[in-house]
C-alpha positions in Angstrom: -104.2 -38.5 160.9 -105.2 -35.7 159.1 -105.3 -32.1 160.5 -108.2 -30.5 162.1 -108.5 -26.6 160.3 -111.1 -24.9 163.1 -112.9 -22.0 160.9 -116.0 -19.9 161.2 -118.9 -21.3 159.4 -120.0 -19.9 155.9 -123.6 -20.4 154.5 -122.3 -22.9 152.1 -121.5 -25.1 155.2 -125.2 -25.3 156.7 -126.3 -28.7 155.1 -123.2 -30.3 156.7 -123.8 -28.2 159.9 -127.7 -29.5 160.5 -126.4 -33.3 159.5 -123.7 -33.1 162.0 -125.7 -31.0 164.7 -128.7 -33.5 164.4 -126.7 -36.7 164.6 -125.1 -35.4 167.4 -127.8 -34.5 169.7 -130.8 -36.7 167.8 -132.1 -40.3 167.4 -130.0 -43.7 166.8 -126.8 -42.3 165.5 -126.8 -40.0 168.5 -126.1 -42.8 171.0 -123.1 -43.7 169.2 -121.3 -40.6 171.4 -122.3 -39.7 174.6 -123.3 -36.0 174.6 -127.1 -37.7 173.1 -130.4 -35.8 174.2 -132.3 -39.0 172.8 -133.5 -40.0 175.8 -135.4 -36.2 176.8 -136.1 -34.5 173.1 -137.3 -36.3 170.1 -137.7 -34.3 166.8 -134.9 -32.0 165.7 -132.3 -29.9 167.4 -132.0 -26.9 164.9 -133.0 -26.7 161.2 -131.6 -24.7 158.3 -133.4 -21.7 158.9 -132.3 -21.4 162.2 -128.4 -21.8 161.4 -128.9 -19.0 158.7 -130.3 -17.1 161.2 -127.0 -17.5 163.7 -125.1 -17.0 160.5 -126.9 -13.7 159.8 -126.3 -12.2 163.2 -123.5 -10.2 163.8 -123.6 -11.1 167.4 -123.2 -14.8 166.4 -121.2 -17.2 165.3 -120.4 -21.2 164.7 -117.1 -22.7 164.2 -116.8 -25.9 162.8 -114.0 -28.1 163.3 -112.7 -29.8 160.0 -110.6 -32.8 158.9 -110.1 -32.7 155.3 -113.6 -32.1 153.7 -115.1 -33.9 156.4 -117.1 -31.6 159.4 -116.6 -33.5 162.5 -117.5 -30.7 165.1 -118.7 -27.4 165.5 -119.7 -24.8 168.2 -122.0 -21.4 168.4 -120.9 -18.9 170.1 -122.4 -15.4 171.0 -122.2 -12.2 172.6 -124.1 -11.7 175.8 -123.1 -8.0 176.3 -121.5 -6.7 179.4 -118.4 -9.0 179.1 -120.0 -12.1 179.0 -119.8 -14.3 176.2 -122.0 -17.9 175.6 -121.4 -21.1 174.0 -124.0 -24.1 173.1 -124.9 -26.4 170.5 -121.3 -27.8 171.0 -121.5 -30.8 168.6 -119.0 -33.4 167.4 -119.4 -36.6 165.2 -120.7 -39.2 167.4 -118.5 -41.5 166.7 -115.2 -39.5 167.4 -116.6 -38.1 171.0 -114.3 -38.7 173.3 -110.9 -38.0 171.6 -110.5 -33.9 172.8 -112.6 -32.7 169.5 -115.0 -30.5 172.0 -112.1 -29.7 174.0 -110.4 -27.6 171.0 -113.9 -26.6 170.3 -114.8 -24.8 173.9 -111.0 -23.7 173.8 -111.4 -22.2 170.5 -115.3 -20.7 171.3 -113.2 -19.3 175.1 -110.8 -17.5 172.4 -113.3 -16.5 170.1 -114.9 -15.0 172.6 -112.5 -13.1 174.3 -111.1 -11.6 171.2 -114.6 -11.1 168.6 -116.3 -10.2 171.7 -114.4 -8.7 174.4 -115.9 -11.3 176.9 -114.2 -12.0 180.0 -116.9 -14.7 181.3 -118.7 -17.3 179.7 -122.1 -19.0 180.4 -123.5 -21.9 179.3 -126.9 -23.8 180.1 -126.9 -27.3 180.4 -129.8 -30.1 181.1 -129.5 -31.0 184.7 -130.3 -34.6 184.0 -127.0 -34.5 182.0 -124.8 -35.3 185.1 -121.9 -37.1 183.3 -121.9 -33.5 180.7 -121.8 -31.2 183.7 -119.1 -33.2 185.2 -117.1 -33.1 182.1 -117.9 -28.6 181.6 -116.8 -28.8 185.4 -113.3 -30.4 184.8 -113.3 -27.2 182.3 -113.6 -24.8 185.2 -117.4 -24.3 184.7 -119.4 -23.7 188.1 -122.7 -23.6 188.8 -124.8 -20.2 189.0 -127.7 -21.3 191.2 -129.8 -19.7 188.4 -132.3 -21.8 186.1 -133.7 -21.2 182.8 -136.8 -22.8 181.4 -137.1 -25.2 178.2 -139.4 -23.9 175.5 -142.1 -26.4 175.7 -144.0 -24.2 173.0 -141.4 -24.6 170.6 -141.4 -27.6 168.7 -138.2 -26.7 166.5 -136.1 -27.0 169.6 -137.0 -30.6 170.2 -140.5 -33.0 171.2 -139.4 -33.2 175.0 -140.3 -36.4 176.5 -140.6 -35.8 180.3 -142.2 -32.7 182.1 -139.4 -31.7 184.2 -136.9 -30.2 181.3 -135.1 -26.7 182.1 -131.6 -25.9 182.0 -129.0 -25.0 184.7 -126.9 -21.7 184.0 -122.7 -22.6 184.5 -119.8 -19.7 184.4 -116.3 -19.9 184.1 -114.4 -16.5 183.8 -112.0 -16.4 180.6 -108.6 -15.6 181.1 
């Protein structure tokens, strides 16, 4: 098997990042894997401009997991300020989900973290209708806040939700 190089994304890589990102969370292909949102967004996760945007931000980042000249995985990651760091739009090929990519992603994102951004916690926000995802961020030490954050209904580039009852729960884990 060939090796997997983890890197920080460039601008070059944002056609594979939106291909990878979309099938991922998006449509058909999604359901190959099992971290799908088909089932509560249509439309698209992210889009070009958007990734440029992360890309831009000094506060930001994505890795992106690589075997060969294939991207099979990436991450964002961000500073929060006050010691707290956040991770989302943790995405790996559908059909290689379940053999530890996103493990070495959230490791490398806890790292990255801790060292680009001097976090000592890290949040996340997650789709409470995802039960077999929280259980999985759980078995990685994540815990839930008690504190909720609403889905941007008014946003169409985040997704075409299909139900009325979308928000996200908050989940921390402290970094070591």
């Amino acid at each position: 098997m060939t090796e997997i190089i983890i890197r920080e994304a460039v601008t070059a890589d944002i056609p594979n990042l939106h291909r990878l990102i979309e099938s991922a969370y998006r449509g058909e292909a999604s359901r190959a894997g099992w971290t799908t949102e088909a089932d509560l967004l249509g439309g698209q996760r992210t889009d070009p401009d958007d990734l440029a945007g992360i890309l831009a931000d000094p506060a930001q980042a994505l890795l992106t997991a690589w075997r060969g000249d294939e991207l099979v995985g990436c991450v964002l990651i961000a500073d929060r300020g006050e010691g707290t760091g956040y991770f989302g739009m943790l995405s790996v090929s559908p059909t290689l989900q379940g053999g530890g990519m996103g493990r070495r992603l959230v490791e490398a994102a806890h790292g990255a973290l801790a060292g680009r951004f001097g976090a000592h916690r890290v949040r996340i926000s997650v789709f409470p209708q995802r039960e077999t995802l929280i259980a999985w961020y759980r078995r990685l030490g994540y815990e839930a806040t008690g504190e909720t954050l609403p889905f941007p209904y008014d946003d169409p580039r985040l997704g075409l939700p299909l139900r009325d009852d979308l928000h996200f729960i908050v989940m921390e884990r402290a970094l070591a």
